[in-house]
C-alpha positions in Angstrom: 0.0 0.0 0.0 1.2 3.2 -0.6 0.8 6.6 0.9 -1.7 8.2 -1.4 -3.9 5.1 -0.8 -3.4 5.0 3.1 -4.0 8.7 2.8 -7.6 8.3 0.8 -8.5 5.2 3.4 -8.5 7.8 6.3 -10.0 10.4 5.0 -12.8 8.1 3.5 -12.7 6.3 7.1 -13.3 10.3 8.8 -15.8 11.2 6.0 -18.4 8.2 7.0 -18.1 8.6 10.8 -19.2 12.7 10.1 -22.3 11.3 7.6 -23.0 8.7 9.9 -23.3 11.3 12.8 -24.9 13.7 10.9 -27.8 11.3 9.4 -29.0 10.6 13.2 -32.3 12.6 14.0 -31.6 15.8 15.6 -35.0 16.2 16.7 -34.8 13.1 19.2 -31.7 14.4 20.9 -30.8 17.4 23.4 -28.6 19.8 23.2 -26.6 17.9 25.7 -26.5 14.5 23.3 -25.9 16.3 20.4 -22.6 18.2 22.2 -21.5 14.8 23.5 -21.4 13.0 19.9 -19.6 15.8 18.6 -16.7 15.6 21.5 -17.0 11.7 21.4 -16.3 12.3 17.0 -13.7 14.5 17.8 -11.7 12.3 20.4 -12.1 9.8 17.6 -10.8 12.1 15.1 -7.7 13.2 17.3 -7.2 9.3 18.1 -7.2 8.1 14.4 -4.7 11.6 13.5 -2.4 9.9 15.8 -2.4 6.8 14.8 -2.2 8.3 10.8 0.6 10.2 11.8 2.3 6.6 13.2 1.8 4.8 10.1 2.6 7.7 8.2 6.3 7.6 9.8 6.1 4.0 10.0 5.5 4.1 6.2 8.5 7.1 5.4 11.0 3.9 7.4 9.9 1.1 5.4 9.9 3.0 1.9 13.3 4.3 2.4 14.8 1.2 3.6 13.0 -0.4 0.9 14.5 1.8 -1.5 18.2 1.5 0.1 17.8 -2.3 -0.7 16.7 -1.7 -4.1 19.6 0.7 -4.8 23.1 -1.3 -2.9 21.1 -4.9 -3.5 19.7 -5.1 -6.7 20.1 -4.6 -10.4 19.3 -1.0 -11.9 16.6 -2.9 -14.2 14.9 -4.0 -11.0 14.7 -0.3 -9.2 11.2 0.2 -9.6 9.9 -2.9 -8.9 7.3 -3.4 -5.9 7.6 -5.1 -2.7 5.7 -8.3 -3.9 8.0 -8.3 -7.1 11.0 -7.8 -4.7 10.5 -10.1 -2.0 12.5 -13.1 -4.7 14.8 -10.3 -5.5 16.2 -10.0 -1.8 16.2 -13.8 -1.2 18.1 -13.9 -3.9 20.9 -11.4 -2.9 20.9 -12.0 0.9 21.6 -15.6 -0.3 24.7 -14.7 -2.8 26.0 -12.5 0.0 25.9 -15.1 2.8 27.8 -17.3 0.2 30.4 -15.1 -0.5 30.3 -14.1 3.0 31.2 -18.3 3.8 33.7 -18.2 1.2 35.4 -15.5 2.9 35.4 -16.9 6.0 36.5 -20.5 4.9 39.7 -18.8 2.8 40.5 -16.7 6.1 40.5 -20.0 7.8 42.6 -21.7 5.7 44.9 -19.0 5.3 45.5 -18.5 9.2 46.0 -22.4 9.1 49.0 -21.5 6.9 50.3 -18.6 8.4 50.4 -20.8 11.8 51.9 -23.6 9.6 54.9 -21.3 8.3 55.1 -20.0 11.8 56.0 -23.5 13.1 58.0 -24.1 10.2 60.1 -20.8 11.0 60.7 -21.8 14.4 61.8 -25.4 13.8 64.6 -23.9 10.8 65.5 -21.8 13.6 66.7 -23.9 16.3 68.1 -26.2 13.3 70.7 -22.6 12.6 70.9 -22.3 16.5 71.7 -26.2 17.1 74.5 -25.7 13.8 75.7 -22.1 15.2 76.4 -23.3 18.2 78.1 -26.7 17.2 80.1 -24.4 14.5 81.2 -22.1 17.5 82.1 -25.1 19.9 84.5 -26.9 17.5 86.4 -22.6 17.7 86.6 -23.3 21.4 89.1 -25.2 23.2 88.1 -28.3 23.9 87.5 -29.4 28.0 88.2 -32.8 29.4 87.1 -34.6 33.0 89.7 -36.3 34.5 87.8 -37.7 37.2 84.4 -38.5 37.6 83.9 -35.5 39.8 84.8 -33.1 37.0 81.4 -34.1 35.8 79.5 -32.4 38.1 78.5 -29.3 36.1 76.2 -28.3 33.2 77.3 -29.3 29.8 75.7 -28.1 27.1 75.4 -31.1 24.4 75.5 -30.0 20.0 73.6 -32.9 18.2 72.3 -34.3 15.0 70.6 -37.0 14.2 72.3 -40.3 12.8 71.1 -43.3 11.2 72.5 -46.3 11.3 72.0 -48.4 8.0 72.8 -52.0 7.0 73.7 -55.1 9.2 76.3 -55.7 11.6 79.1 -56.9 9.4 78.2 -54.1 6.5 76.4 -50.7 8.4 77.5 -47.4 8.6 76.5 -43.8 9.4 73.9 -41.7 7.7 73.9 -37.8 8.7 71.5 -35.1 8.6 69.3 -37.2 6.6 65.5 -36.6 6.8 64.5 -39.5 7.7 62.4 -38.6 10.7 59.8 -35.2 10.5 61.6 -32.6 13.1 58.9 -32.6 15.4 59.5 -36.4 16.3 63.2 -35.5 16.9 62.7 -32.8 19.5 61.5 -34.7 21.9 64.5 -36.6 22.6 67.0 -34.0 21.3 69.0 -33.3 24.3 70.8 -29.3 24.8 72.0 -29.4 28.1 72.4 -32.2 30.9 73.0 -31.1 34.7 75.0 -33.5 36.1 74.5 -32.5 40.5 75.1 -34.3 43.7 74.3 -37.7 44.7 74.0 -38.9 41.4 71.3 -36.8 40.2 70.5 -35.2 37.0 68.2 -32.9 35.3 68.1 -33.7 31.5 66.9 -30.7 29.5 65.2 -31.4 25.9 64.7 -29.1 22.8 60.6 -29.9 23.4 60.7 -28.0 26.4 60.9 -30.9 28.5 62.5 -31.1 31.4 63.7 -35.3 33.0 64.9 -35.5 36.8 66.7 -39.1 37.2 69.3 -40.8 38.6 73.2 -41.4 36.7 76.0 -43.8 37.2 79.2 -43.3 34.8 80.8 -46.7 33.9 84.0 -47.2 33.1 85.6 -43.4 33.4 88.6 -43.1 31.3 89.7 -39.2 30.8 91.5 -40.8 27.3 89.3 -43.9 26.5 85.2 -44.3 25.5 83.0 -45.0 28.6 79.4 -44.3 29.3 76.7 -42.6 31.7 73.1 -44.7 32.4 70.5 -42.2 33.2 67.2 -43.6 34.3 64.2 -43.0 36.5 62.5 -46.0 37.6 60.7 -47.1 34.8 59.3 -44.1 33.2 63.1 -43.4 32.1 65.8 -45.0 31.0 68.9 -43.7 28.7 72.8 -44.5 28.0 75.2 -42.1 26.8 78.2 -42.8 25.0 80.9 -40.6 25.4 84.2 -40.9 23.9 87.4 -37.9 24.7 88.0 -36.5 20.9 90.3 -33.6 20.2 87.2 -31.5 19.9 85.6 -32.3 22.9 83.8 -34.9 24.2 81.9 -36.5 21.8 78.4 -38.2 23.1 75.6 -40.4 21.4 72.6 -42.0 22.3 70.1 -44.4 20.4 66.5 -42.8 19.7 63.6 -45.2 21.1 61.8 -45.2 18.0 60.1 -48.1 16.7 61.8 -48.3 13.2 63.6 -51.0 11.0 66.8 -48.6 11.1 68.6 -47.7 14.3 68.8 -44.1 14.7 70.9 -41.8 17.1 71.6 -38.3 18.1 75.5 -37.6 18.0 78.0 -34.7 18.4 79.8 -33.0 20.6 79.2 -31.8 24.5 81.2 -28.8 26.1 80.6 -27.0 29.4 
């Protein structure tokens, strides 16, 4: 309906009401009645003003949001059309928005997925460059050998890679820095820094973040020959390094508990 029609249905409304008051017989009322139709028509009349004037700005909302769809949602073929003929018009652009609106969001998605991807990927080729940078600046240092097992008792910061070891026993040797294992199942037992204390303790530091508490005995000690330190922790851990004295320090590895047909250690150098 527009407002030229709402406009004639009032004041068609107002005309019958004034007929309809004016066709009653004037002889059978008083002066009295007669002045209380007349305010009884007029409180009508302001009532039904109001209530014109709330549709009539009830109306001006509609018809301009109607037209700001019209203009930013539709076609400029389909700007006159009426609100019956739009009604398929709208559903048909709220539903292409929502879609692209989906799209959007599923590409934002996927490209935050990537960005966190890349992230981890920066971080793991960074401690790979630390790990090297600071095995490259240990083999410049001067190397620093325990001559007892006392000497021991200090923090020593350990330089790895991992190894694998291919072939059998007669016929094997030693594969390095060969991808053979993602990163991220190589950090966990990727060992920095091993605090040898007191009473045979031990706090064994990991390039996860972990952090193991065990016990240690050193077997066979030789300040010139290979011997070895067991580290373990009831059952929960258990660990032997392998340390041999080497003109660049000592040099330490330790097999991987992975489940694989290959045998697979970390290896390099540890320095205090």
């Amino acid at each position: 309906m527009n407002l030229t029609s709402m406009k004639a249905l009032i004041r068609n409304s107002l005309v019958f009401v004034l007929l309809g008051a004016c066709a009653l017989p004037v002889s059978s009322q008083t002066k009295r009645e007669v002045q209380f139709s007349l305010d009884t028509l007029y409180k009508s009349h302001e009532i039904l003003s109001r209530d014109y004037k709330k549709l009539l700005a009830s109306w001006y909302s509609y018809d301009g949001f109607f037209e700001h769809i019209k203009k930013t949602a539709f076609d400029k073929s389909d700007i006159n059309v009426s609100i019956e003929e739009a009604q398929p018009l709208f559903d048909t652009a709220w539903n292409g928005n929502f879609a692209r609106l989906k799209f959007l969001e599923d590409s934002t998605t996927f490209l935050l997925d990537s960005l966190l991807h890349l992230k981890e990927m920066y971080f793991d080729l960074k401690r790979t460059n630390e790990t090297y940078l600071r095995l490259l600046t240990s083999e410049l240092n001067e190397a620093s050998f325990p001559h007892t097992p006392k000497e021991l008792l200090r923090s020593w910061q350990l330089y790895l890679s991992p190894m694998q070891l291919s072939g059998d026993v007669s016929n094997s040797g030693i594969v390095s820095h060969n991808p053979f294992v993602v990163d991220d199942s190589l950090h966990q037992y990727n060992i920095y820094q091993i605090d040898f204390l007191v009473d045979e303790l031990a706090n064994i530091h990991f390039k996860n973040g972990h952090k193991q508490k065990c016990f240690y005995e050193v077997h066979d000690f030789h300040d010139d020959k290979p011997f070895s330190i067991s580290c373990s922790k009831q059952d929960e851990f258990n660990l032997t390094l392998h340390i041999s004295p080497m003109p660049n320090g000592l040099e330490v590895s330790y097999e991987i508990p992975i489940d694989t047909t290959q045998v697979i250690y970390f290896n390099g150098v540890m320095k205090p």
